[in-house]
C-alpha positions in Angstrom: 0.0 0.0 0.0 1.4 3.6 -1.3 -0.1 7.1 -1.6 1.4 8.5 -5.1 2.0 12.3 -4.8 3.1 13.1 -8.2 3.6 12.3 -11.5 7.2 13.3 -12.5 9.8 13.0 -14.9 11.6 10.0 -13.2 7.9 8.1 -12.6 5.2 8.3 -10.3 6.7 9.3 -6.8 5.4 7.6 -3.4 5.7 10.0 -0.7 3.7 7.7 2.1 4.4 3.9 2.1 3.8 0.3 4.2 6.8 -0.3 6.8 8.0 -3.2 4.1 8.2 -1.5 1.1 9.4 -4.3 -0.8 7.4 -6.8 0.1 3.8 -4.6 0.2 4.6 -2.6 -2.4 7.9 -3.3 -5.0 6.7 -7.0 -4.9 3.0 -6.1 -6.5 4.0 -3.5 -8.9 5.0 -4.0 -12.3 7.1 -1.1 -12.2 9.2 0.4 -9.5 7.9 3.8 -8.5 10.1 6.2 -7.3 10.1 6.5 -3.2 12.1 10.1 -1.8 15.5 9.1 0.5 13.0 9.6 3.6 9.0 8.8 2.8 6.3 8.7 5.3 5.9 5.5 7.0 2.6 3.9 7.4 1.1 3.0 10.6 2.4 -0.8 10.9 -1.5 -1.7 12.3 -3.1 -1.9 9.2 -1.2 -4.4 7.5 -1.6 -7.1 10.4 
């Protein structure tokens, strides 16, 4: 799970993401969005 913020140059940019990025997110994508040096983390409760 991702919010997207933008759609730039480079790809669509993730600026709030799950706790495991690759495994909630990269894993289920078919391409790899673009995720700033320091995104927000989402709260680790909703994916238990």
């Amino acid at each position: 799970m991702a919010i997207a913020s933008a759609l730039t140059p480079d790809g669509l940019e993730l600026t709030e993401v799950a706790p495991d990025v690759e495994r909630d997110i990269l894993a289920l994508k078919d391409f790899k969005p673009v995720i700033p040096r320091d995104p927000i983390l989402m709260d680790p409760r909703i994916f238990r």
